[in-house]
N, C-alpha and C positions, 0 to 999 in steps of 0.2 A: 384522346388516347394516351395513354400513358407507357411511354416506352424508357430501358433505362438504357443507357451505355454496355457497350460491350465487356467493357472491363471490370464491371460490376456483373453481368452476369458471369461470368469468366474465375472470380471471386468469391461467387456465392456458388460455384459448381464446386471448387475446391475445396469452401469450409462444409459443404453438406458431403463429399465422399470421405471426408474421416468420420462420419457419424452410424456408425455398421457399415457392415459389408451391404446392406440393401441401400443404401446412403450412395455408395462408392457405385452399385450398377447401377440405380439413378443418377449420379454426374455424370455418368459414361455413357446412358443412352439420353442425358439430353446436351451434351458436348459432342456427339458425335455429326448432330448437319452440320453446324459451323461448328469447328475446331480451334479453340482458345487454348494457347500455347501454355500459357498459366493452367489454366485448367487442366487439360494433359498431362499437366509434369504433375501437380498433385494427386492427380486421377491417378498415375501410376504407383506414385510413392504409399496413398493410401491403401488403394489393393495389393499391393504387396503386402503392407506390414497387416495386412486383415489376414490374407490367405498363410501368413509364414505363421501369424499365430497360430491358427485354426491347424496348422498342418505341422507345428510343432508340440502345441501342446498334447496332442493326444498322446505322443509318447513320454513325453514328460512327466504328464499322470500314473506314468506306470514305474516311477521312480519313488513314490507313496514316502514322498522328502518335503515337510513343509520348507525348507532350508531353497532345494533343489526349484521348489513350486513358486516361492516368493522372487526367488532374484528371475524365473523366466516371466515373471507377471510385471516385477519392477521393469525389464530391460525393455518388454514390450510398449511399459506407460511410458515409459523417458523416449524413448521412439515415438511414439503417438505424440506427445506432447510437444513434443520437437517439431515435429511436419505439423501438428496443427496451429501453432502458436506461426508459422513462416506462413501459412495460408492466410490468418488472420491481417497480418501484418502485410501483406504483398509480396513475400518476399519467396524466390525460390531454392530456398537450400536444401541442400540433399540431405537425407535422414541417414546420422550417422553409421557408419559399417555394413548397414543394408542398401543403400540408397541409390549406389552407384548398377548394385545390380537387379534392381527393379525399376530402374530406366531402360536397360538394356532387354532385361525379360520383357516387358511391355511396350515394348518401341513402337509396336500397330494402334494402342491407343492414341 
């Protein structure tokens, strides 16, 4: 039987919830029997920065500003990129400017 360490799976729940939003309820319904604190923190940070997109850009689109369109695309990858590069690596940093309050909005995960 091949079983891995907790903290590999714990690991691999945080790099797979930045991979879409279907990623991010996948880590969260399989992090939810045991609770990996790693996991958790990323679980949070990546559904946040899934949902702010999703719930910002719709009005964004209605600014019909590739200028307006570009920097909310860039700020959302340098965000993404940010949390997923500290998942990779083990580390937990908070994802600049947002990060603090997609801890606090998600605290039940």
């Amino acid at each position: 039987m091949n079983t891995q360490p907790e903290e590999n799976n714990g690991k691999t729940y945080a790099i797979v919830s930045y991979l879409t939003i279907i990623g991010s309820i996948i880590a969260m319904v399989l992090n939810s029997e045991k609770k990996d604190p790693f996991a958790s923190f990323h679980i949070r940070q990546a559904l946040g920065l899934m949902l702010g997109f999703f719930a910002l850009g719709y009005p964004i689109g209605f600014f019909d500003s590739w200028m307006v369109s570009s920097a909310f695309y860039l700020f959302f990858f340098i965000l993404w990129i940010f949390g997923f590069i500290g998942a990779l690596q083990g580390q937990m940093n908070l994802v600049p400017i947002l990060g603090p309050f997609f801890q606090k909005l998600f605290k039940s995960i």
